[in-house]
C-alpha positions in Angstrom: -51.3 12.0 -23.0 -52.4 13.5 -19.6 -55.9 14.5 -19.2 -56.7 18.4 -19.4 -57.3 19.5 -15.6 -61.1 20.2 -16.1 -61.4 16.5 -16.9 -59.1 15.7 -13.4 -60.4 17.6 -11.0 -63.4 15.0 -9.4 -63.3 15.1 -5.8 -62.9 12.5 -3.2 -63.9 12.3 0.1 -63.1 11.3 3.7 -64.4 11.6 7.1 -63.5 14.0 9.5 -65.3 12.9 12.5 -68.9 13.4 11.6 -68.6 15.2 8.4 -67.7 14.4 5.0 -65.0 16.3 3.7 -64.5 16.5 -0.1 -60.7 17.1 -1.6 -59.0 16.8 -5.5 -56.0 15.9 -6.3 -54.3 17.8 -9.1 -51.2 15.8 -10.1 -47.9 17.1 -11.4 -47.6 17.8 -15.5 -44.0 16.4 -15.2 -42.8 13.1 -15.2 -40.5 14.4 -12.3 -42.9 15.6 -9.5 -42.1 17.5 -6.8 -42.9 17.6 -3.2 -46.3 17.6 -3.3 -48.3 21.4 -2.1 -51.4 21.2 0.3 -54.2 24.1 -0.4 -56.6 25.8 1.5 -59.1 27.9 0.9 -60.7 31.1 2.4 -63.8 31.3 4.5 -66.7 31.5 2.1 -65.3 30.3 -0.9 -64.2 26.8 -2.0 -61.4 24.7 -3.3 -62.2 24.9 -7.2 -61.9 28.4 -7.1 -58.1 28.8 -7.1 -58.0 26.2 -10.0 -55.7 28.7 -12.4 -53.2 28.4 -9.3 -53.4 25.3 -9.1 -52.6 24.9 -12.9 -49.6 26.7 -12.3 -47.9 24.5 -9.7 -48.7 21.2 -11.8 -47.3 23.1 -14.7 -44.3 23.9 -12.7 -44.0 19.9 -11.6 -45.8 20.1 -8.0 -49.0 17.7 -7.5 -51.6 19.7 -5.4 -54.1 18.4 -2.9 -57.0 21.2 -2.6 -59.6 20.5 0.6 -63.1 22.1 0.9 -63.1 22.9 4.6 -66.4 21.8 6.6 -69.7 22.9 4.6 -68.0 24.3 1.6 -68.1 23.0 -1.6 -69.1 19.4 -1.9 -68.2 19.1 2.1 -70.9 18.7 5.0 -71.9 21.3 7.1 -72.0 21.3 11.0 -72.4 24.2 13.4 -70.6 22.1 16.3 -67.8 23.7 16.2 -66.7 27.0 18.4 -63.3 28.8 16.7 -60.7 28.3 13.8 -58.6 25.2 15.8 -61.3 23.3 14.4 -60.1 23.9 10.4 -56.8 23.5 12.0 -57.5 19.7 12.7 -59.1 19.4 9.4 -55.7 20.2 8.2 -54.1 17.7 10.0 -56.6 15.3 9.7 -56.5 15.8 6.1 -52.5 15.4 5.8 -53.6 12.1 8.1 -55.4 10.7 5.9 -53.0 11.5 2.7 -50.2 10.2 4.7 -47.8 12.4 2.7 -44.5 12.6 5.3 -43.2 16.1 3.8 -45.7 18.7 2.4 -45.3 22.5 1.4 -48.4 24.2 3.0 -50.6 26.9 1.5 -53.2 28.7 2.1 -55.7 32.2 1.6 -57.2 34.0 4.8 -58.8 31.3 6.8 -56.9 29.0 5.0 -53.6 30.3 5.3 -54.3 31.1 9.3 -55.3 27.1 9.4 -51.9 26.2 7.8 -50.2 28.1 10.1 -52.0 26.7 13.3 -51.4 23.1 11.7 -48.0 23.5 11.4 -47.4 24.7 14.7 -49.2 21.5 16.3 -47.4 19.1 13.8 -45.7 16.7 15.8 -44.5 14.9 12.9 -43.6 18.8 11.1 -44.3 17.3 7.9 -44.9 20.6 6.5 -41.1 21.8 5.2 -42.2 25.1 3.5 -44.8 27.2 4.3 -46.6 30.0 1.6 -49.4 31.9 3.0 -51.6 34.4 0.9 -53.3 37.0 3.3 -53.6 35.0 6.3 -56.1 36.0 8.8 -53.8 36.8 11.1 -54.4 40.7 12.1 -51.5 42.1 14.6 -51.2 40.8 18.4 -53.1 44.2 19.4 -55.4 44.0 17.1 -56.5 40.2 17.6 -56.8 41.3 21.5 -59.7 43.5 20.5 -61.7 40.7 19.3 -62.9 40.3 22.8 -64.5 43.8 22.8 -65.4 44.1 19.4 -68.0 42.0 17.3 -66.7 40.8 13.9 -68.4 43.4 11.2 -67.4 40.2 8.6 -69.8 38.1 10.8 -72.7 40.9 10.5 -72.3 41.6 6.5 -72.2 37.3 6.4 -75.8 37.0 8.1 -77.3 39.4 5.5 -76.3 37.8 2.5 -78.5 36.6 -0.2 -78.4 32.5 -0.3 -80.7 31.9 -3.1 -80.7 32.8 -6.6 -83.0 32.0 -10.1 -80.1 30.9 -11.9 -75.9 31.2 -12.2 -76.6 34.4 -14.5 -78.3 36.3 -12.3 -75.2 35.3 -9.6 -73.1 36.6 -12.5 -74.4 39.7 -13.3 -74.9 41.1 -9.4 -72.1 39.5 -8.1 -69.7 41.1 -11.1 -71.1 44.5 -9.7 -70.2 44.1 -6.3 -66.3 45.9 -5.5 -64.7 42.8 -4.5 -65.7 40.2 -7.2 -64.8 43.6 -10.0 -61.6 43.0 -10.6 -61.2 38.6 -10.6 -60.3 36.8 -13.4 -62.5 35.7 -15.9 -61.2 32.0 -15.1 -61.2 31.9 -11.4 -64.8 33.4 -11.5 -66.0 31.1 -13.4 -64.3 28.4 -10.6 -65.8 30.1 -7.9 -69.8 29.7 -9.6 -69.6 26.7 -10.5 -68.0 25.2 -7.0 -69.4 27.4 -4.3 -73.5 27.3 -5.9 -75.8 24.0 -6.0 -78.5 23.7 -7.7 -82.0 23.0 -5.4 -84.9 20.6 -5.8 -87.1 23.8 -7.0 -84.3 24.8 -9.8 -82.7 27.7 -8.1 -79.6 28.0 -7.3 -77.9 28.3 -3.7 -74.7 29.0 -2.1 -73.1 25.8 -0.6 -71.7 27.2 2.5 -74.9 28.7 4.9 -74.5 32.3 5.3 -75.1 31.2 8.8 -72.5 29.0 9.3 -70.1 31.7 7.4 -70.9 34.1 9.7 -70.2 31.5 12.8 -67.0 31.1 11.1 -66.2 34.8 11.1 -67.5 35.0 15.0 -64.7 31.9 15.7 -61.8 34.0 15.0 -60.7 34.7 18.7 -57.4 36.2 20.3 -54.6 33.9 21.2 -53.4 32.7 18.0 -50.0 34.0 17.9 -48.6 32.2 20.4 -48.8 29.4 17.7 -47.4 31.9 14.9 -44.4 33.0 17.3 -43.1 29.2 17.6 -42.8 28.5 13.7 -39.5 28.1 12.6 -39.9 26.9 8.8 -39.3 29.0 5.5 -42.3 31.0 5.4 -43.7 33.3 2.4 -46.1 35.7 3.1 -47.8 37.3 0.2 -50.5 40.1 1.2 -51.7 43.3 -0.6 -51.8 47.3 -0.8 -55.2 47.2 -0.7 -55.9 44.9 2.2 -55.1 45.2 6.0 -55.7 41.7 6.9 -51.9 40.9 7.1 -50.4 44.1 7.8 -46.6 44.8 7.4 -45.7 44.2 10.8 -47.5 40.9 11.3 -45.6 40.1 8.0 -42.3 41.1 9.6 -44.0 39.0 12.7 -44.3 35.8 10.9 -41.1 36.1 9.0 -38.3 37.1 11.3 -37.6 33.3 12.7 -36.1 32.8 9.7 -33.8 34.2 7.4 -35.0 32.5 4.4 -38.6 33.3 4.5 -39.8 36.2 2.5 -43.1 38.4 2.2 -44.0 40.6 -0.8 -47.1 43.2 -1.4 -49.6 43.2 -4.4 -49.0 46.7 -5.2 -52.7 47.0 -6.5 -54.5 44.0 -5.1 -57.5 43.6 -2.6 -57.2 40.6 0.1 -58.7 38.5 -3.1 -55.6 39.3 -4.7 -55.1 35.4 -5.5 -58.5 35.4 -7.8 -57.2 39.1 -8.6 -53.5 37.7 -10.2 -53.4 34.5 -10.0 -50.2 34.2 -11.6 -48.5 36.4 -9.7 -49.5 33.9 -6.7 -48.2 31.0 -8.5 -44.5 32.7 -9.9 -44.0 33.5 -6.1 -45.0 30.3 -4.5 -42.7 28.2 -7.2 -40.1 30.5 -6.9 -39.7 30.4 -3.5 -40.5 26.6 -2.9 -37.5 26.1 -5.5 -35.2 28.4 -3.8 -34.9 30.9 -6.4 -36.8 33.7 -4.4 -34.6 36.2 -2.7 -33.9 34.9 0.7 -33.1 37.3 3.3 -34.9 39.8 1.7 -38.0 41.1 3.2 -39.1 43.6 0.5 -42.3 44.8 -1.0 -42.8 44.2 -4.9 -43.9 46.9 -7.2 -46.0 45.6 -10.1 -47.6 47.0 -13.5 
């Protein structure tokens, strides 16, 4: 009998230059697995906390590899780093050390931009299919104005409270604030118990620094999508009414190089749509890593 996946889910780790970097490995419920899917996760967050996705696609007969990117989760932290190419090569360096020849990629905001810039640098392109959830991708014109701009996600980053009493009073404020309102029970519940530590003194902290969050926000920089434009995998691109990270046209953007990639619209979700619906996520990745999604079709999807 297989074990349940609270019981899997123990990370391993592996170095990534300095660093540590902590992964799991949640393998396929089926006998006959399945390409295996490579996760990643969004800035401020951590691995564990897409764990009812990730239930999904081993449900569904695809074994998942899930990375916390430098200083999140169990990973180490370093500030020596200066924009996102550096969680690109965590990507790569992570598919390195796996040394899987064919992967589907997926990922959420910074995650999903990383898996994007990792593919495009793939020598090898060892990633077949690609499903990305929200990337941090913006619009040409709108990445340009970085360079005038200051990041307001950086600013709201710097202010945030690190240190807590305990996980209930995380709970209760947290579930009061507009973004964490509307997550699943089960994927907050991921996110608390993967993204806090507890301290020598008894409190609890987050992993990830707000400092080094907010350096991580500052790192996004103009330039990117002359990586984007040179993809020529399957790509799905799943975004939301409610969020203008990946608008419309950069969905159209990232899409049009082939006729078999697909993007679809939470009708009522935020960008943390993935915590928000989890299993509408997962039907559309397996869907369209199996073919069955409608190819060609570039359509928004209308939900109850």
């Amino acid at each position: 009998m297989r074990k349940r996946q609270s019981e899997i889910l123990s990370p391993e780790f592996f170095r990534f230059r300095k660093i540590k970097l902590a992964y799991y490995s949640v393998p396929s419920a089926l006998k006959a697995e399945k390409e295996p899917i490579l996760f990643f996760h969004a800035n401020g967050f951590s691995a564990l906390t897409y764990s009812p996705i990730y239930e999904d696609l081993s449900k569904a007969g695809y074994p998942v590899y899930a990375l916390d990117f430098m200083g999140h989760g169990l990973s180490e932290a370093t500030d020596e780093f200066r924009d996102w190419y550096f969680f690109r090569d965590q990507v790569l360096a992570f598919l390195d050390h796996l040394g899987l020849e064919s992967v589907f990629g997926v990922g959420h905001s910074l995650g999903g931009a990383s898996v994007l810039l990792a593919a495009s640098n793939d020598i090898k392109q060892r990633f077949r299919k690609l499903a990305v959830l929200d990337p941090t991708v913006l619009t040409p014109l709108t990445s340009n104005l970085l360079y005038f701009v200051p990041n307001p996600l950086a600013k709201l980053a710097d202010k945030r409270r690190a240190v807590f009493k305990n996980l209930q009073v995380v709970e209760r404020s947290y579930r009061m604030m507009p973004m964490y309102k509307r997550w699943q029970p089960k994927s907050f519940q991921a996110y608390l118990k993967s993204a806090f530590r507890i301290r020598s003194d008894g409190q609890f902290e987050l992993c990830l620094p707000p400092k080094i969050e907010a350096q991580i926000f500052r790192g996004l920089r103009p330039g990117h999508w002359k990586n984007y434009r040179i993809l020529r995998q399957q790509i799905l691109v799943l975004s939301a009414t409610r969020s203008d990270v990946t608008p419309p046209s950069a969905c159209r953007k990232l899409t049009r190089n082939n006729l078999e990639s697909a993007y679809f619209r939470h009708s009522d979700g935020s960008h943390f749509f993935p915590m928000e619906d989890p299993s509408w996520v997962s039907n559309h990745i397996t869907r369209f890593l199996s073919g069955e999604e409608n190819q060609g079709k570039r359509k928004y999807e209308t939900i109850s």
